[in-house]
C-alpha positions as CSV (number, residue, x, y, z in Angstrom):
1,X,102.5,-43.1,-16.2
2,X,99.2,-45.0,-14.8
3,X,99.7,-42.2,-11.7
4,X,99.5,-39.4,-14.0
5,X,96.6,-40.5,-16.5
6,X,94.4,-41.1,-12.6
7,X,95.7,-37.5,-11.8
8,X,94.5,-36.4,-15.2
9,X,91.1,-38.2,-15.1
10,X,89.9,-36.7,-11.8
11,X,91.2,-33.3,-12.6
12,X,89.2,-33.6,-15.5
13,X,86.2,-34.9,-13.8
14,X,86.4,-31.9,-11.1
15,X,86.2,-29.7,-14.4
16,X,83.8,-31.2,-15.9
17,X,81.4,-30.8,-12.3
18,X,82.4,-27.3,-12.0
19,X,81.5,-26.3,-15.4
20,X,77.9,-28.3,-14.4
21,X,77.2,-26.2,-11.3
22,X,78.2,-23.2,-13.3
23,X,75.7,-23.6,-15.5
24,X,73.1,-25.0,-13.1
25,X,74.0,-21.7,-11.1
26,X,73.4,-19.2,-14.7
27,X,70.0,-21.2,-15.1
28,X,68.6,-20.6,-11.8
29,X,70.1,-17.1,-11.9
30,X,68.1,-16.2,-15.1
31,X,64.8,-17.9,-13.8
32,X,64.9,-15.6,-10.7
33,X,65.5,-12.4,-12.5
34,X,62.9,-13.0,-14.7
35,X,60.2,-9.6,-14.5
36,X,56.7,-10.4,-13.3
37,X,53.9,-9.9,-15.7
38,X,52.1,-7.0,-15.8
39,X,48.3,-7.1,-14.8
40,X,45.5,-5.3,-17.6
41,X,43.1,-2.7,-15.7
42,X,41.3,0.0,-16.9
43,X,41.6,3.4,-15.2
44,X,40.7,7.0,-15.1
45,X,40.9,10.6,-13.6
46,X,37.6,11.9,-11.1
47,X,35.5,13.8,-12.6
48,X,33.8,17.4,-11.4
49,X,30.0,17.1,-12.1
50,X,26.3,17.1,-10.8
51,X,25.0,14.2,-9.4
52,X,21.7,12.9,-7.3
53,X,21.9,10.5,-5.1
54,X,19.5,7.6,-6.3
55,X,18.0,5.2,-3.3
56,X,17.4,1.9,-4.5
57,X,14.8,-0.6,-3.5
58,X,12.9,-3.7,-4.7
59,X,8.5,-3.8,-4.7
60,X,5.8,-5.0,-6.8
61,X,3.0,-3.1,-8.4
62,X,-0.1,-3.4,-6.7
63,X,-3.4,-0.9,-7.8
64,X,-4.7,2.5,-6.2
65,X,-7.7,1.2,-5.3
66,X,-9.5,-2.3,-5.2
67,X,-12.8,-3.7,-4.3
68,X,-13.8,-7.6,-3.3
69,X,-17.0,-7.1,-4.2
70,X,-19.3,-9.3,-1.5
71,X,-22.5,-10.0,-1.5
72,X,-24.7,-9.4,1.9
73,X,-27.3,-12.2,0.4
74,X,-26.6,-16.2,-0.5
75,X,-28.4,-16.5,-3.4
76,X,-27.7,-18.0,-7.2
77,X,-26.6,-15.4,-10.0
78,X,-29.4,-14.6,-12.1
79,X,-27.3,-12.8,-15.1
80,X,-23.5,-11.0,-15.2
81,X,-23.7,-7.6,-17.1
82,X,-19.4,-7.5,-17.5
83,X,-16.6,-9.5,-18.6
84,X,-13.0,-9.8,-16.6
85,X,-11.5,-7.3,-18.0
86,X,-14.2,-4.8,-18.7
87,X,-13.7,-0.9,-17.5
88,X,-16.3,0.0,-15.2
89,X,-17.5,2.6,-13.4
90,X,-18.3,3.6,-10.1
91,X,-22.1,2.6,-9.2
92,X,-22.5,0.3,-12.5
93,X,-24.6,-2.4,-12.7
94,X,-22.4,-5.3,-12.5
95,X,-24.6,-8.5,-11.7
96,X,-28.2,-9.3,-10.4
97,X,-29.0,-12.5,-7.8
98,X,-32.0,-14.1,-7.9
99,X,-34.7,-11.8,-5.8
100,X,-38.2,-12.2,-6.2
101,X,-39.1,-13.9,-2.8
102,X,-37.2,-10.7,-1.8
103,X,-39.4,-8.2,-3.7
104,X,-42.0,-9.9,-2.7
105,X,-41.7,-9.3,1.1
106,X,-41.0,-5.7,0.5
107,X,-43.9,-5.6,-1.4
108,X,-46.0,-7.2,1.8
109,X,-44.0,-4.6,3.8
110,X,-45.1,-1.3,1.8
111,X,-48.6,-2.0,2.4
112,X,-48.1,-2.2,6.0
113,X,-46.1,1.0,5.5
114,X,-49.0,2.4,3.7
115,X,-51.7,1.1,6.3
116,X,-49.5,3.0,9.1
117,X,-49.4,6.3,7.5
118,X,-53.1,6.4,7.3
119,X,-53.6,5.6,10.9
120,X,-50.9,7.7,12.0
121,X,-52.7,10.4,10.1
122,X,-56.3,9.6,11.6
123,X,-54.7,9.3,14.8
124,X,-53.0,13.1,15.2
125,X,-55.5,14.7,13.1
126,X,-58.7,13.2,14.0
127,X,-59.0,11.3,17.0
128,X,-56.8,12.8,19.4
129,X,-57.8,16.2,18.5
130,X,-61.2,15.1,19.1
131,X,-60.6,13.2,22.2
132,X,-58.9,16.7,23.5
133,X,-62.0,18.6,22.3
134,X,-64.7,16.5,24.4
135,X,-62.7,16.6,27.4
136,X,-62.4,20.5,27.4
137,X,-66.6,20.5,26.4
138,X,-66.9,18.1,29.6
139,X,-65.0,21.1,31.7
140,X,-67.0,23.6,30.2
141,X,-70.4,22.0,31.1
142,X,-69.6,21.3,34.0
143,X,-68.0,24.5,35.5
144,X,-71.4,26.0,33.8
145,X,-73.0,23.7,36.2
146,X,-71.1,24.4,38.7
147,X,-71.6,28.0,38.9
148,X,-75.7,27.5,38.6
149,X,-75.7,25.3,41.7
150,X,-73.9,27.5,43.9
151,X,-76.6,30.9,42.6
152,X,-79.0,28.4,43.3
153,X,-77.6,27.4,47.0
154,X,-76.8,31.7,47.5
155,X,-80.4,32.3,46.5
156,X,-82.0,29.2,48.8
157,X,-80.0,30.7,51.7
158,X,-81.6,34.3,51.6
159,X,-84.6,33.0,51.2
160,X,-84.7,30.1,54.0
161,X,-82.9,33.1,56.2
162,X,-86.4,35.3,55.3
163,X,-88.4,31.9,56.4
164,X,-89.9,31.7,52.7
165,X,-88.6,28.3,51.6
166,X,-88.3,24.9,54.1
167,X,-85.2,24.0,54.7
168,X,-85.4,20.9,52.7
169,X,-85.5,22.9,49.8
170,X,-81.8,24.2,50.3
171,X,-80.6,20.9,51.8
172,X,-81.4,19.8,48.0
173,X,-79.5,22.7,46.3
174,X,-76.6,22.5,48.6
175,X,-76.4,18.4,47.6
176,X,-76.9,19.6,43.8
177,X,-73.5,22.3,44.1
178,X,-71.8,19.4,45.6
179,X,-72.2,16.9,42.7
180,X,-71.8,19.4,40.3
181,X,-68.5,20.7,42.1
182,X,-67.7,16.4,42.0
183,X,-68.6,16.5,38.2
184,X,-66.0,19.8,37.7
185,X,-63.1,18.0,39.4
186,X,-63.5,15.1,37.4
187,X,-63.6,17.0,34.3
188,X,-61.0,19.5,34.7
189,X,-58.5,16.3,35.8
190,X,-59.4,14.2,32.5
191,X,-58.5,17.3,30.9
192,X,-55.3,17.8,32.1
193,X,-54.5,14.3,31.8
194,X,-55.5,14.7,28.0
195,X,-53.4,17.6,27.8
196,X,-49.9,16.1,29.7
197,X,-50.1,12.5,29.2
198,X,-53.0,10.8,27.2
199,X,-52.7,13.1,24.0
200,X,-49.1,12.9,23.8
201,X,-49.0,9.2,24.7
202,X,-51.3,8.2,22.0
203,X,-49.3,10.6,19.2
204,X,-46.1,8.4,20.0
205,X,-47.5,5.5,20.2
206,X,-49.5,6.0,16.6
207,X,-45.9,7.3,15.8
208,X,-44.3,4.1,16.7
209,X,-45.9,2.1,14.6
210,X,-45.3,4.1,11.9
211,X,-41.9,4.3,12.6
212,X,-41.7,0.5,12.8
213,X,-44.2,-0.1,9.8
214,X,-41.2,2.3,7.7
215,X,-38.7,0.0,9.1
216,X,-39.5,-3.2,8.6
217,X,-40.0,-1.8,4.7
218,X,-36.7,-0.3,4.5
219,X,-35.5,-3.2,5.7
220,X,-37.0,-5.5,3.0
221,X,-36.1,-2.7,-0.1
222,X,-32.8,-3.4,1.6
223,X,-32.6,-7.1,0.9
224,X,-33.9,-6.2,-2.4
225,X,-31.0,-3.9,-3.1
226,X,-28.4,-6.0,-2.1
227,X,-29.1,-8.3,-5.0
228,X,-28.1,-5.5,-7.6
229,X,-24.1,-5.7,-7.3
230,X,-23.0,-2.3,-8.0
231,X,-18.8,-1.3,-8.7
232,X,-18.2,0.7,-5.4
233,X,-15.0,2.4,-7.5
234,X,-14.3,3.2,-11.1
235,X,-11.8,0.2,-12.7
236,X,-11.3,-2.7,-14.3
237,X,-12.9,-6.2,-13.6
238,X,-9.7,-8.1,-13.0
239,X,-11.7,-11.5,-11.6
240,X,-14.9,-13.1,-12.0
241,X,-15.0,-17.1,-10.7
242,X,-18.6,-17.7,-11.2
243,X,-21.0,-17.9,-14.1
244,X,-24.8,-17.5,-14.4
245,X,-26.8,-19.8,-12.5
246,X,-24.2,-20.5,-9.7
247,X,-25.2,-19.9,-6.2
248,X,-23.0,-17.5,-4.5
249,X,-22.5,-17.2,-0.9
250,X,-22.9,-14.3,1.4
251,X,-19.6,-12.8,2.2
252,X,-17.8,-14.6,-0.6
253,X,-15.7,-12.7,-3.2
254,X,-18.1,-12.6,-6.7
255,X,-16.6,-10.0,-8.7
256,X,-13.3,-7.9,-7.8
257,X,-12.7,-4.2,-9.2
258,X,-9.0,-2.5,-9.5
259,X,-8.0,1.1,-10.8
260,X,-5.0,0.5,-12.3
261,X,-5.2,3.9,-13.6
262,X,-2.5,4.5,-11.6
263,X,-0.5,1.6,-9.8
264,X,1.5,1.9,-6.4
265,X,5.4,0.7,-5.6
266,X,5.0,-0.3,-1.7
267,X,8.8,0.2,-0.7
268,X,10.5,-0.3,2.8
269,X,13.6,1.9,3.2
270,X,15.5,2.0,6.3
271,X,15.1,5.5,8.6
272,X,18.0,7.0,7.7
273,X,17.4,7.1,4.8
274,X,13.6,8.0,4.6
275,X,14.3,11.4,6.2
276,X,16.0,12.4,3.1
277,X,12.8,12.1,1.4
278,X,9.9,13.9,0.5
279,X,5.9,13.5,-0.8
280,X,6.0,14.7,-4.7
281,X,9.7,13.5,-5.2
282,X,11.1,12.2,-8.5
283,X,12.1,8.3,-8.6
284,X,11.7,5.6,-11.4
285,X,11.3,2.0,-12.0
286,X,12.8,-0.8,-13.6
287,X,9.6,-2.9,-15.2
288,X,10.9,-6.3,-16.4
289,X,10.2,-6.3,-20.4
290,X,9.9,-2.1,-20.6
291,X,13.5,-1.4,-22.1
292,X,13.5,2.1,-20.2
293,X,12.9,3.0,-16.8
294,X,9.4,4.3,-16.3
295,X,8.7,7.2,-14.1
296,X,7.1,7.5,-11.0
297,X,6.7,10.2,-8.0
298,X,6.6,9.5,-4.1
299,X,3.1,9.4,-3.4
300,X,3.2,8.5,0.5
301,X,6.0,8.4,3.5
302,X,4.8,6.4,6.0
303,X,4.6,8.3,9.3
304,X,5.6,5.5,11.3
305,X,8.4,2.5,11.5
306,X,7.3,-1.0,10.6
307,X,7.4,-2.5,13.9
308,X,8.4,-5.4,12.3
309,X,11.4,-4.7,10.4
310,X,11.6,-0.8,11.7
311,X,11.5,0.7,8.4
312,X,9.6,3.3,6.6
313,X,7.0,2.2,3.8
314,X,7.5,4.5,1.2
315,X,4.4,4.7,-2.1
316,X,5.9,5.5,-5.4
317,X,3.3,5.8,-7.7
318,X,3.0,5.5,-11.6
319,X,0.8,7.0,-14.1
320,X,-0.9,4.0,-15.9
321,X,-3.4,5.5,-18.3
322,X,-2.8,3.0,-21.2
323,X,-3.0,-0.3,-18.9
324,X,1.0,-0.8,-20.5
325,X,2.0,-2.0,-16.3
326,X,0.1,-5.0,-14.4
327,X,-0.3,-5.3,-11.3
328,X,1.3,-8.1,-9.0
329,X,5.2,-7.3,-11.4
330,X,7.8,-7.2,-9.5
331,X,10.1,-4.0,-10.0
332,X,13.2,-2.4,-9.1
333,X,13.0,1.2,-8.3
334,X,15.7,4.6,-7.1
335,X,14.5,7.4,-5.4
336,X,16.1,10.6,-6.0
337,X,17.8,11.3,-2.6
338,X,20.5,14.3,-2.3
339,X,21.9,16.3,-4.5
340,X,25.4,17.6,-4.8
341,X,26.7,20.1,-7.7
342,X,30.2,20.3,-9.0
343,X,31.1,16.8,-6.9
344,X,34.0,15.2,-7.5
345,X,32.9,11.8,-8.9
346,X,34.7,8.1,-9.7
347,X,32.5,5.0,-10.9
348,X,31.4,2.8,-8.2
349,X,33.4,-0.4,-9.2
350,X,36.3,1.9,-8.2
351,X,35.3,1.8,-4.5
352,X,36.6,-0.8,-2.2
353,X,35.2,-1.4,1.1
354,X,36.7,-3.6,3.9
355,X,35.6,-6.0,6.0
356,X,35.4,-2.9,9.3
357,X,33.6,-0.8,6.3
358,X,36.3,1.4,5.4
359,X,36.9,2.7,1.8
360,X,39.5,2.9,-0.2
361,X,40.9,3.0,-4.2
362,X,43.4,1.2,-5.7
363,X,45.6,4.4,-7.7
364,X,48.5,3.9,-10.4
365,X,51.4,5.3,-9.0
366,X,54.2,7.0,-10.9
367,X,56.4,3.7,-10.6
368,X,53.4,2.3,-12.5
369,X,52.3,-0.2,-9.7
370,X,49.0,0.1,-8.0
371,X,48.3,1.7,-4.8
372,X,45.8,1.9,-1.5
373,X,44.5,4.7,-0.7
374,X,41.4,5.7,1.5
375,X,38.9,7.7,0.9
376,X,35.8,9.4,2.1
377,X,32.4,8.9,0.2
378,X,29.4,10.6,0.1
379,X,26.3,10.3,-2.1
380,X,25.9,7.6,-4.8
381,X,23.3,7.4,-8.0
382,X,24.2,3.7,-8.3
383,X,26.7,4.1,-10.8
384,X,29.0,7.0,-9.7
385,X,29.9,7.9,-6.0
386,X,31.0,11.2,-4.7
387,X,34.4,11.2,-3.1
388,X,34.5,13.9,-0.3
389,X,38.6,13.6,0.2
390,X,41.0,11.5,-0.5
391,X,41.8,12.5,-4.3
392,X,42.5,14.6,-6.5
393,X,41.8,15.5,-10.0
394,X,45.3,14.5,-11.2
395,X,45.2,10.7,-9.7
396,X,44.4,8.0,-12.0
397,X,42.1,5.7,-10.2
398,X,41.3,1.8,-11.3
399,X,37.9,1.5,-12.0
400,X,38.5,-2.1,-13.4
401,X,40.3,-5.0,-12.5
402,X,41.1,-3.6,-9.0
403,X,39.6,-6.4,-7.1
404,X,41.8,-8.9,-5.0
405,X,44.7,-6.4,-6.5
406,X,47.6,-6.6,-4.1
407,X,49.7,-3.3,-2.9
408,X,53.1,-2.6,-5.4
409,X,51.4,-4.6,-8.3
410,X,53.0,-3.8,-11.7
411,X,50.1,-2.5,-13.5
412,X,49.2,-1.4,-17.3
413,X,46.4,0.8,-18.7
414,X,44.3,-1.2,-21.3
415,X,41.0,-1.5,-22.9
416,X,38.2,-3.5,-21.4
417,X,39.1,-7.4,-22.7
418,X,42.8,-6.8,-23.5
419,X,43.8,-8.9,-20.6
420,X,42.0,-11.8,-20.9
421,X,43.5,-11.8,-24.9
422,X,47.3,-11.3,-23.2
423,X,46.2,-14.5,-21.2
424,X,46.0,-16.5,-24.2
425,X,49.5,-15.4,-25.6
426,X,52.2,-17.6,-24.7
427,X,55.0,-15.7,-22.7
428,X,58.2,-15.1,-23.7
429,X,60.6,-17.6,-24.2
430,X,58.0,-20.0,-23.8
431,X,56.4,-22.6,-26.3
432,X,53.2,-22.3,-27.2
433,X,51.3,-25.8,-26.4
434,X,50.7,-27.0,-29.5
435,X,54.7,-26.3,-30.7
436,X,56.5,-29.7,-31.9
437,X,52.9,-32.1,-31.5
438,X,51.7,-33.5,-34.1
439,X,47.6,-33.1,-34.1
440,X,44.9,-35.6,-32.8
441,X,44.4,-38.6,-34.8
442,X,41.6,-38.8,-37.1
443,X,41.9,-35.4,-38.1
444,X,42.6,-33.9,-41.8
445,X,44.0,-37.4,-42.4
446,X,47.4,-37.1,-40.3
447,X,46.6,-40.0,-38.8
448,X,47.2,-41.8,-41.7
């Protein structure tokens, strides 16, 4: 009897451990049948439309024009005629230095100006005209003389040959013809060293001192001049560091002038891309505080590389007529590029590129799992991109939630935010956290 109840006990024990691993076994088996969860994008099919490509790039306003306006003199400010921020225009009045010793000096220098002039006037019409005069008078006289002394020797000659005059009588006309002949020579050479060298030697040089009289004036109305501070442009007075009665420094910055009627977007876009470009094009900026994009027009393509960065500066200018834009903002602006009409088009976020710069979309297949698939891209406006092959109008492509998405995922079509809410519902079968606790002491008086 105590045989069979052991017999009994053990067969009932191996029963009992069977039935255990059974169920053990039917546990694990229903754990690892369990389906995985389905992962929330959002998707769509290509679209057919227009689109322009749209180049972006980062710059900051600066103005069309500007003027540090420097004075050439070191002398204190005597009065400001302007405010910052006063519109001026070009050759205004702007400030005056201090500049009587100045004036006074170019007074000094007119009268010497003055006292040339007159002698540069006796000079070329009286003296040297004069001067020319006697010395052709001289020649005259004395060629007259000249020709009386030799009749005179010509007449002596015939008669001393006849025996009715000594010979010391034409001895004495023969020495007169040669001094008068002496008298001629000298003459006729002052004369035409009046006429070649003296008279035009002495109209330069009463020239010259006119000339340097008149500089040595201009000169001082110079100095004069340069302390009236005149806008060189037509703007605004953006800075003014100095008040009246401060000395200001020659070749220091007293007042500086913008037009910001207009303000520039100096860009640097790489080559490749440049040559898509053109002078006049349409483009637009992002303004930090101006809700919608501002436009703006290319203005200037540089026509040579940076040789730093080898890239082309690229001026996108924008109308600034009621002052709404400052200069020194930083904006963001897109440059209208290519154009492509009746393009097949997907959103951007739908694009994938790999690390080796290959491009690919993630599709929903008809086993509703998601999909690689490569594709070819062309031109982009920053939000859609063209797709040149790869697709077709009847795929559904995952514009959201396609990131880090691995190949044969179970996938579902929702709206944007539906899968962070299916992330908060427990799953099935399961308890939800809070199931079978009882709440946090101190609260609605549990705790009690």
């Amino acid at each position: 009897m105590r045989l069979d109840r052991k017999r009994s006990t053990a067969v009932s024990a191996m029963m009992i451990a069977l039935l255990s691993g059974l169920a053990l076994t039917a546990g694990c088996s229903k754990k690892e049948t369990t389906p995985a969860p389905l992962v929330t994008v959002q998707a769509e099919h290509p679209e057919v439309a227009d689109i322009v490509e749209h180049i972006p790039a980062d710059a900051v306003l600066t103005p069309l024009a500007q003027a540090a306006i420097s004075p050439k003199i070191s002398a204190p400010v005597r009065r400001f005629y302007v405010q910052r921020g006063a519109r001026v225009k070009e050759g205004q009045l702007l400030a005056t230095l201090e500049n009587r010793d100045l004036a006074a000096a170019a007074l000094d220098n007119k009268g010497a100006y003055t006292a040339a002039q007159a002698t540069y006037a006796t000079a070329t019409k009286a003296q040297v005209p004069e001067d020319f005069q006697k010395a052709q008078l001289d020649v005259d006289q004395a060629k007259a003389n000249l020709s009386l002394n030799q009749s005179i020797v010509t007449a002596r000659k015939q008669l001393f040959a006849e025996g009715a005059i000594p010979g010391r009588d034409l001895d004495t006309a023969v020495a007169g013809l040669v001094q008068s002949q002496a008298a001629y020579d000298s003459a006729a050479k002052h004369l035409d060293s009046m006429q070649n060298v003296s008279r035009q030697a002495a109209l330069e040089a009463a020239k010259g001192q006119l000339t340097s009289a008149e500089g040595k004036y201009l000169g001082a109305t110079a100095q004069v001049s340069y302390s009236e501070i005149r806008s060189p442009i037509t703007g605004v007075v953006t800075d003014r560091p100095l008040f009246a009665g401060e000395t200001v420094v020659a070749g220091t910055t007293l007042l500086t002038v913008m037009d910001t009627s207009g303000l520039l977007a100096k860009m640097h876009i790489s080559q490749d891309v440049a040559q898509q470009m053109k002078v006049g094009g349409a483009a637009t900026i992002t303004v930090p505080g101006v809700p919608d994009p501002v436009p703006a027009k290319v203005a200037l393509i540089s026509p040579a590389l940076d040789p730093g960065s080898t890239t082309v500066e690229v001026w996108l200018r924008v109308e600034n007529k009621k002052s709404a834009l400052k200069v020194g903002t930083p904006v963001h602006g897109l440059i209208e590029g290519r154009k492509a009409q009746k393009a097949m088009t997907i959103p951007s976020s739908a694009v994938l590129t790999a690390q080796d710069g290959k491009k690919s979309v993630m599709l929903i297949g008809e086993d509703g799992a998601a999909h690689a698939k490569p594709v070819t891209v062309g031109i982009s406006n920053g939000e859609d991109v063209q797709i040149l092959s790869g697709l077709t109008a009847a795929d559904m492509v995952i514009v959201s939630g396609n990131y880090a998405l691995d190949e044969g995922t179970k996938v579902k079509v929702g709206a944007a935010g539906e899968e962070a809410d299916d992330e908060k519902k427990p799953a099935a079968g399961e308890k939800d956290a809070t199931d079978g606790k009882k709440p946090a002491a101190g609260k609605d008086g549990d705790d009690k």
